[in-house]
Every structure is written in structure tokens, then in C-alpha cells.
C-alpha positions as CSV (number, residue, x, y, z in Angstrom):
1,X,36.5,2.9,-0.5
2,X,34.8,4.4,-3.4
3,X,33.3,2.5,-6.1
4,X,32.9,-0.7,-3.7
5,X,30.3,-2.5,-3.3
6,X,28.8,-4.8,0.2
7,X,26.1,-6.6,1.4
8,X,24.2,-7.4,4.3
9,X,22.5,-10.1,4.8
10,X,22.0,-13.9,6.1
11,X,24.7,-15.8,5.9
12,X,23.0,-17.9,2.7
13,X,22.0,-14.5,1.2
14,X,25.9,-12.8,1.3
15,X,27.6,-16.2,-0.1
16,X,27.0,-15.8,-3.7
17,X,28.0,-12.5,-3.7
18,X,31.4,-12.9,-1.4
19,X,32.1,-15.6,-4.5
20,X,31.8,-12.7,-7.1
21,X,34.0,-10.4,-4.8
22,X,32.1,-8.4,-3.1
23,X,32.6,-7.5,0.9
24,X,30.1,-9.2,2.9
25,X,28.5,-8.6,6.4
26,X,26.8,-11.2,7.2
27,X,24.1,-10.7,10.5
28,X,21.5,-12.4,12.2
29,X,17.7,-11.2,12.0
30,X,18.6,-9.5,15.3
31,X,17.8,-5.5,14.6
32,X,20.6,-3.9,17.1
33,X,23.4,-6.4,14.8
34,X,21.6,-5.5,11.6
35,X,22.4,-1.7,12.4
36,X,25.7,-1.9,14.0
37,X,26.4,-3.8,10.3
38,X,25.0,-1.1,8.3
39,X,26.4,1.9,10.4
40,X,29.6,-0.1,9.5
41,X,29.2,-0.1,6.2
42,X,28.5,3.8,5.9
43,X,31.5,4.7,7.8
44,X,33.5,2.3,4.9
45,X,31.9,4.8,2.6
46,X,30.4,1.9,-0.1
47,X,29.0,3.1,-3.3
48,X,25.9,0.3,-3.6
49,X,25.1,-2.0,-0.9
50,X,22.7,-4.6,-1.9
51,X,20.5,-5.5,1.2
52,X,18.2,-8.4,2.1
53,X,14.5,-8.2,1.7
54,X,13.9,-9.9,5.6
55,X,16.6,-7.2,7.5
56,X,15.7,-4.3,5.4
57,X,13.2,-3.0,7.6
58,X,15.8,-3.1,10.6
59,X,18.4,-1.8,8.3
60,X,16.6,1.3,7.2
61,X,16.8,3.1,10.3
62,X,20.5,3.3,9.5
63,X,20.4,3.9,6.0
64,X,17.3,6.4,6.2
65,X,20.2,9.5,7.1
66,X,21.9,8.4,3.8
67,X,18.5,8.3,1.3
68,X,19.0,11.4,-0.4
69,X,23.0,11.5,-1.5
70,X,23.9,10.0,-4.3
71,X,25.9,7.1,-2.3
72,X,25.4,5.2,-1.3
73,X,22.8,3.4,-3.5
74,X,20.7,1.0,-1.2
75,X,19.0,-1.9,-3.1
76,X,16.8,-4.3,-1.6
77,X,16.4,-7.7,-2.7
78,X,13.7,-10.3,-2.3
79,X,15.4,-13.5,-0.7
80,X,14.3,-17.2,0.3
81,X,11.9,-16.3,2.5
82,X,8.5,-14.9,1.9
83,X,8.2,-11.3,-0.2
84,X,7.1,-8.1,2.0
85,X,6.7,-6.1,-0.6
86,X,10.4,-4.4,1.0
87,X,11.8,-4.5,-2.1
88,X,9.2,-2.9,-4.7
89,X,8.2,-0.7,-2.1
90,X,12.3,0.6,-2.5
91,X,12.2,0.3,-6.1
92,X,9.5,2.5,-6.1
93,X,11.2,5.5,-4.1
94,X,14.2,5.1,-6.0
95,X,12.1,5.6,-9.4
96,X,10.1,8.8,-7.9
97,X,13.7,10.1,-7.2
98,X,14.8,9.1,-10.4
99,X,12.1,10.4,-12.9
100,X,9.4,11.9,-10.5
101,X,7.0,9.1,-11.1
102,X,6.4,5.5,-10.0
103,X,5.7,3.5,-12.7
104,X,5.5,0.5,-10.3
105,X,2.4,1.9,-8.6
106,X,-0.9,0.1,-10.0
């Protein structure tokens, strides 16, 4: 459904957000159930999906095909665990797309 939003991540990451309303999918670090999640979200046709920093690497082998349409928007976010540099390194793309520069980049 258009205009809907999901996200994918532990089941500590997705709780807050199933409390605001949003659909959830939670997964295990596993890769192959991170990427049946996320080819489950495409086919549900989401407009954002909001994705945990420690999966996203798994996840973007799904949501690579999607990178360049306007929807959906894939944002990564930093969780509990230790920054990769996942997150700004995403931010950073979507700016270059956005304006043609990163201003992120040092």
C-alpha cells in the first residue's frame, strides 16, 4: 500500500516503531531471513522502510534493484550495537542523489 511505511529489524529495533503504527518485520541477523523480509516488503510496495544499521548490509542485496525509483526510500539507522559507518555511508548516497554533492564527506 502506498504511503506506508515498515521496518526491518531486531526484534528490540522494530518495537518502538510497531507502537507508533508502523508494519514491522522483525528478523534475525541471519542474511537469507533478512532478504526473504526485504523481498517481502518490496512486493507490499512501501513508500519508506527504515532499516537497521547491523542487517543493512544483508538487506542491500534486495534493496540495491530498488535504489534508483523514487520508492521506496531506504533509510538506515544506527542501532544498539556498534556504528559501521552503514548509515552515513547511506546518508551520503541519498544526498549525491539529492543535490549532486555529499556534504557528509570530510
Amino acid at each position: 500500500m502506498e504511503g506506508k511505511a515498515a521496518v526491518l529489524g531486531s526484534a528490540d529495533f522494530v518495537m518502538p516503531f510497531a507502537a507508533l503504527g508502523l508494519d514491522t518485520f522483525p528478523t534475525e541477523p541471519d542474511a537469507e531471513q533478512v532478504q526473504e523480509k526485504a523481498a517481502s516488503i518490496l512486493k507490499e510496495k512501501y513508500a519508506l522502510v527504515v532499516v537497521a544499521e547491523n542487517i543493512a548490509r544483508s538487506a542491500h542485496v534486495i534493496f540495491e534493484e530498488k535504489a534508483h525509483d523514487a520508492t521506496p526510500c531506504v533509510v538506515v539507522v544506527p542501532f544498539t550495537t556498534e556504528p559501521e559507518g552503514i548509515a552515513t555511508e547511506a546518508l551520503g548516497k541519498m544526498l549525491i542523489m539529492a543535490t549532486g554533492i555529499n556534504i557528509l564527506k570530510n
